[in-house]
C-alpha positions, -999 to 999 in steps of 0.1 A, spaced: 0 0 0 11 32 -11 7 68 8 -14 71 38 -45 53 39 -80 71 41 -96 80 72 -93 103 98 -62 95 126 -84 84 147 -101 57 127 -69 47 114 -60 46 151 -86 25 163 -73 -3 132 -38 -1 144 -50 -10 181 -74 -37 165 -43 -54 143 -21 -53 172 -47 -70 199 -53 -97 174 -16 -106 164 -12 -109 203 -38 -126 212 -46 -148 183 -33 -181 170 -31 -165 133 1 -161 111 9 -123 111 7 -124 75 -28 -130 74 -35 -107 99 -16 -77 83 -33 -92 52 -70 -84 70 -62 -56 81 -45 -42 47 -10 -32 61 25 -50 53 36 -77 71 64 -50 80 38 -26 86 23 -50 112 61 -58 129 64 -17 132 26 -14 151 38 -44 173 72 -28 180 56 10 186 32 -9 209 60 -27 233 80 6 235 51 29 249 21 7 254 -3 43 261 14 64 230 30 41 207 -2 43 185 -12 72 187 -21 92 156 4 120 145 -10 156 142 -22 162 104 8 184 94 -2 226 81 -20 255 92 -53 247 115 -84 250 98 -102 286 98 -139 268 99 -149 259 133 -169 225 137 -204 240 132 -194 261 103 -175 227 90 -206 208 94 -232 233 77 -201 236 47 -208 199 42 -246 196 44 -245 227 16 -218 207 -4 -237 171 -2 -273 191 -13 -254 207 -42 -248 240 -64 -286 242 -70 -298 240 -33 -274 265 -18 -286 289 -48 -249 288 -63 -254 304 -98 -223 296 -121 -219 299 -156 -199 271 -175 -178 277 -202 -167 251 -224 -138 255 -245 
């Protein structure tokens, strides 16, 4: 797998924990494990190893590199209810040019 994978840090998180609490406590190869839970076998060894240094931290998402946002969570969530409903709905008026 290429690049990062999508979801949000926290989601992505929450499968890191999941992959490492199965290769522990199950009976299944690590490959088929990192397999189910699309990662390298490597990938896997690296969450295991993260894991037995800082058993709190060692999972823990990284803080999305940039500026912060400008929108705060209301304004973000009204931005995608207009964006899902369309141009039309939030009385958008474009023209469209086509070369």
């Amino acid at each position: 797998m290429k690049g990062r994978p999508i979801g949000s840090g926290l989601k992505l998180e929450e499968r890191r924990r999941k992959a490492v609490a199965e290769a522990l406590e199950s009976d299944l190869p690590r490959a088929e494990i990192a397999k189910k839970y699309k990662v390298s076998r490597r990938g896997l060894y690296l969450w295991l190893s993260a894991y037995s240094r800082d058993k709190k931290k060692g999972l823990s998402s990284r803080p999305t590199p940039g500026a912060p946002r400008r929108l705060s969570s209301a304004q973000m969530k009204v931005l995608e209810e207009l964006l899902l409903k369309g141009a039309k709905a939030a009385e958008v008026v474009t023209k469209i040019v086509r070369v």
